[in-house]
C-alpha positions, -999 to +999 in steps of 0.1 A: -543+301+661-522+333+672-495+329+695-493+355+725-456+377+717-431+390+736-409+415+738-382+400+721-402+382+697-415+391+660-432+415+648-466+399+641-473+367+655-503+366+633-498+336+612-511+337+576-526+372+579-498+391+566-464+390+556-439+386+587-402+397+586-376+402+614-366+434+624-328+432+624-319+441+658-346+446+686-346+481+701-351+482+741-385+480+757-383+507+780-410+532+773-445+529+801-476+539+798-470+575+813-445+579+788-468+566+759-492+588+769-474+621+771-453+614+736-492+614+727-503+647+742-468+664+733-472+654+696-509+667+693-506+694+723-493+727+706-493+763+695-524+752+676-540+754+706-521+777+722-521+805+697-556+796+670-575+784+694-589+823+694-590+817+651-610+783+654-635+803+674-640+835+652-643+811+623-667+781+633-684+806+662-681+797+703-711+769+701-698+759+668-659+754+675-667+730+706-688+708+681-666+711+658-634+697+685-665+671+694-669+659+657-628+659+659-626+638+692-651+613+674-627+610+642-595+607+671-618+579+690-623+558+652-589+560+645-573+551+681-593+525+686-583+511+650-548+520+661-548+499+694-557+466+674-522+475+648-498+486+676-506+455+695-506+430+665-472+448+651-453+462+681-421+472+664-406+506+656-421+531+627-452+511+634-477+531+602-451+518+577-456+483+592-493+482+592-501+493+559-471+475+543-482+441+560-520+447+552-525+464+524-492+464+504-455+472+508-462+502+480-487+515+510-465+514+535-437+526+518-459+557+509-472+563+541-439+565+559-425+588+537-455+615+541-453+606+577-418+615+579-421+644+555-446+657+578-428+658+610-395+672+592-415+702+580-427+707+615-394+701+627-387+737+607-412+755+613-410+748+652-375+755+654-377+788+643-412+797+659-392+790+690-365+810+682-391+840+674-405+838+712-376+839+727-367+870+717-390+885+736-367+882+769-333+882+748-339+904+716-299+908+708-298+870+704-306+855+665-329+837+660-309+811+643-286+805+669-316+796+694-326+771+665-292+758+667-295+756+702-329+736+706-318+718+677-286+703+698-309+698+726-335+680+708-312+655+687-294+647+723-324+640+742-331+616+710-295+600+706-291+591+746-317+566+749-358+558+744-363+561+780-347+602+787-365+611+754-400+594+768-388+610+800-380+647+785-412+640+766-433+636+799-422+669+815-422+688+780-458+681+782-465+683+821-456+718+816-487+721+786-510+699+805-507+721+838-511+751+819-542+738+802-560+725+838-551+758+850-570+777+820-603+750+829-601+745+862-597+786+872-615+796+838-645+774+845-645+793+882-648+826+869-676+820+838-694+815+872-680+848+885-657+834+910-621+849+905-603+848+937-569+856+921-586+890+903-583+926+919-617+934+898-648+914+906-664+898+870-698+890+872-710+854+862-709+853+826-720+820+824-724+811+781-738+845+773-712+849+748-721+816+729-756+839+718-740+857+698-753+893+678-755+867+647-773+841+665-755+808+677-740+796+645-727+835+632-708+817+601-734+793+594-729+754+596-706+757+568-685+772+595-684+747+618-679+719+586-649+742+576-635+742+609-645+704+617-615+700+591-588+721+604-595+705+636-583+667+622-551+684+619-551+702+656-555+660+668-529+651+647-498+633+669-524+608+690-508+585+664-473+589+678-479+556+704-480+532+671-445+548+664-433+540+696-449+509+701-413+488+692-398+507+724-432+500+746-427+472+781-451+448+773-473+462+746-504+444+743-514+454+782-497+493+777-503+500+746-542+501+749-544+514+782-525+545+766-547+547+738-576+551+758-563+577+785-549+597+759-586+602+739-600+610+772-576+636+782-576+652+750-609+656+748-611+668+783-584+694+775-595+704+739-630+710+747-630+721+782-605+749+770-622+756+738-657+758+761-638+785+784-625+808+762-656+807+742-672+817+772-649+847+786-636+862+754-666+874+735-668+863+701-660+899+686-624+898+699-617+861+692-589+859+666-578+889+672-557+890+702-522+869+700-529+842+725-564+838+742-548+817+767-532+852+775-566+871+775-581+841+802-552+846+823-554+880+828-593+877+834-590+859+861-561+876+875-528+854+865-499+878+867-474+876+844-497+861+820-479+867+788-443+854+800-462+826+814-479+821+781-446+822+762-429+797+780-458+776+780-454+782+743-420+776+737-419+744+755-455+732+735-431+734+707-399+717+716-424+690+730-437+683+695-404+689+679-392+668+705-420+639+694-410+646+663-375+641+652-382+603+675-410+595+649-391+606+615-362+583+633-383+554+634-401+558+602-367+557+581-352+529+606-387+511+597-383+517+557-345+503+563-356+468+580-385+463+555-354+469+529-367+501+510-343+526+524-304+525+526-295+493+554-274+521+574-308+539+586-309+504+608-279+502+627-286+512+665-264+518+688-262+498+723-288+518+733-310+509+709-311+543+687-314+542+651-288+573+655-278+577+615-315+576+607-318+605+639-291+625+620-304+622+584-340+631+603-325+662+619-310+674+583-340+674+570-353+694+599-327+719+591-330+719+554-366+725+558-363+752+582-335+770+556-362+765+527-386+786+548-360+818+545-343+808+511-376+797+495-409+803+513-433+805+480-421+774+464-400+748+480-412+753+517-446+759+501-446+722+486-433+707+515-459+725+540-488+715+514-475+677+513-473+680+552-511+690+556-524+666+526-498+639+550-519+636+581-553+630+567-533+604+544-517+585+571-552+584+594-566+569+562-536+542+559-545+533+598-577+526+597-576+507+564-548+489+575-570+474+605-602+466+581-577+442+560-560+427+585-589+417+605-605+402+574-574+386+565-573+372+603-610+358+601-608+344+567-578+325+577-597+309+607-583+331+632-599+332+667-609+364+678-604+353+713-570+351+711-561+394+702-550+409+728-572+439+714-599+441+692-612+473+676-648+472+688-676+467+657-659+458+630-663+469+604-684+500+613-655+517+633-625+519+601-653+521+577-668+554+594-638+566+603-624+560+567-658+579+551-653+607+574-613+614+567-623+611+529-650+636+530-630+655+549-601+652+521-626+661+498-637+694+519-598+701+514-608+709+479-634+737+487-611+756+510-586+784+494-563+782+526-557+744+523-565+733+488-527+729+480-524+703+503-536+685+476-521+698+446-487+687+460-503+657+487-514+637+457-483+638+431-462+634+456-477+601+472-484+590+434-443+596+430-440+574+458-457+549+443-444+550+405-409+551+431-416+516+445-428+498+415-397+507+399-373+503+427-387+474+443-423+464+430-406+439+402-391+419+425-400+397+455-387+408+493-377+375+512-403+378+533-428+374+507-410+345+495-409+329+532-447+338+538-468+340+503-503+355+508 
């Protein structure tokens, strides 16, 4: 029978399910709910919404683009609710390596935290400088690489001081989003209904005339909305982020699903209500055209300064996810150190409890990434990019495959259902739909020009990882395999 765990106590206190090992040292407890929750909404919350939302639209249709985010928010809802079960079972640091190491293999794991952390260090890039582009709006004299430098220096503090001021900085980085989001619904939703109190012109009601559009209510055809269905897995991507911060969570197996079940309910909320908005103001014709169509709402219903507004609101959607970044690649190469399968200096913390030499190698990378975009932005950055997308997908897969082994592992070695603190609800329908789904959505990948090279590089590059382990580690035993044979 499974023993209830503490904070200070192992990993999984699962007997006979998996393989245990001890994490060397314990990092501090010291992250809540709220703090889970926005890590959450700042990792997924970002110029993808902020800037393509107008894109999705034009491509999938108005009607078609909020069933597509629906179809999305299902996916999200499969793989949380998978995701609960892990983080609770294995609350400890870099959490994806742990599940898929512990219940599929330690060549899963040691794949999936690799394209995990690959991910966020190309995003780490690519954020930096998009930053750096917007805020030359208001100082056009300044270079864009020394605002880089400088939101770089901020971001790698707000990481190295402690868990708790990085879940803090976290939580207002992503207040900041979330306001301007309720805003967009809340005043939005007034003037579809032709209220606009804040407007010097009166707009009639336009209710969802625009969603009938000249080309009927699907203009690009179902094949649309399938097309876009997959781009939207990747706007969701980041819900994850609270099994990565699961070994920093007070007591885990009461927060962690709590957090998991606000955060799909607010994204969903916030995806779809605003996705339903601008689909209803902006008419389809001008969707994808215009830079931001949080902009175009704003000034609708009367918002001054709506641009500045919009690209502050911008700037800080992507220090937030830069910012929930750099703490996951941190924890995914202090995770790959414990397990043994990355240098044993990417697991010293500091009294704090901060992996800080795996933060600095993480924050190289960022940097290295970001110089490949200038140096080498058709082959090098390309790759890395391409790995990124295939990455995200990859590690959803690992999650929920993770949780269909290690519940059959649990039940076949007489374990009492009773006794998890969460349980993903009807297993095994839940990973094994929400696996099908993520594969044929891999499979889509394959049919679409724009993202097919996600897996012409996603696929070597998670086979080198593989070939990688076998030869580094597969031909010999860990100690924890020795300690705890399956």
């Amino acid at each position: 029978m499974s023993q209830p765990h503490s904070d200070a106590g192992r990993p999984d206190d699962l007997p006979h399910t998996t393989v245990t090992q001890d994490p060397p040292r314990e990092m501090q407890r010291s992250m809540e709910p709220r703090h889970l929750i926005m890590i959450a909404m700042g990792g997924v919350i970002g110029s993808g919404l902020f800037l393509s939302s107008g894109y999705t639209i034009s491509q999938a249709g108005p009607l078609g683009a909020v069933i597509a985010y629906l179809i999305g928010a299902v996916v999200v809802y499969l793989v949380m609710a998978c995701l609960g079960e892990l983080a609770v079972a294995y609350p400890v640091s870099g959490a994806f390596h742990i599940y898929a190491a512990r219940s599929i293999g330690p060549a899963t794991g040691f794949a999936t935290a690799w394209l995990y952390w690959l991910c966020w260090v190309v995003a780490l890039g690519s954020e930096f400088t998009a930053a750096g582009i917007l805020m030359q709006r208001w100082f056009p004299d300044v270079e864009v690489w020394v605002w880089c430098l400088i939101f770089a220096v901020v971001l790698f503090s707000a990481n190295a001081i402690s868990a708790r001021v990085f879940g803090e900085t976290e939580f207002w980085f992503s207040l900041i989003k979330v306001t301007a989001i309720i805003a967009l619904i809340v005043l939005g939703g007034m003037a579809v209904v032709g209220f606009t109190p804040l407007s010097t012109e009166h707009h009639p009601a336009v209710f969802f005339s625009n969603f009938n559009t000249d080309l009927g209510l699907f203009p690009a055809g179902m094949g649309g909305v399938v097309m876009t269905s997959l781009a939207v897995f990747y706007a969701f991507s980041g819900s994850e982020l609270i099994g990565v911060a699961a070994g920093e969570t007070k007591d885990p197996g009461k927060n962690i699903p709590k957090a998991l079940r606000s955060t799909v309910i607010r994204l969903v909320i916030f995806f779809i209500g605003a996705i339903a908005v601008i689909a209803a103001i902006v008419p389809y014709e001008e969707t994808g055209v215009t830079d931001s169509p949080f902009v175009t709402v704003y000034d609708y219903i009367g918002i001054p300064f709506a641009a500045d507004i919009m690209n502050f609101v911008i700037i800080t959607a992507l220090l937030s996810a830069g910012n929930s970044g750099l703490f996951s690649c941190a924890r995914m190469l202090f995770s790959l150190s414990a397990e043994g399968h990355a240098p044993r200096s990417f697991a010293r913390l500091t009294k704090r409890g901060i992996p800080l030499i795996a933060l600095s190698v993480s924050m190289i990378g960022g940097l290295a990434s970001l110089i490949s975009s200038v140096v080498a932005p058709g082959t090098v950055y390309l790759i890395l990019v391409s790995v990124a997308g295939f990455a995200v997908v990859a590690v959803w897969m690992s999650i929920v495959a993770s949780q269909f082994f290690h519940r059959r592992a649990f039940l076949k070695a007489g374990g009492d259902l009773s006794t998890l603190e969460y349980k993903t609800p009807f297993y095994p329908v839940v990973p094994i739909v929400a696996f099908v789904l993520l594969a044929i959505s891999m499979i889509g990948v394959a049919f679409d020009p724009n993202q097919v090279a996600a897996l012409y590089f996603g696929v070597p590059f998670t086979a080198a990882c593989y070939v990688y382990f076998w030869w580094r580690h597969g031909r010999k035993r860990t100690d924890a395999e020795i300690r705890s044979p399956l």
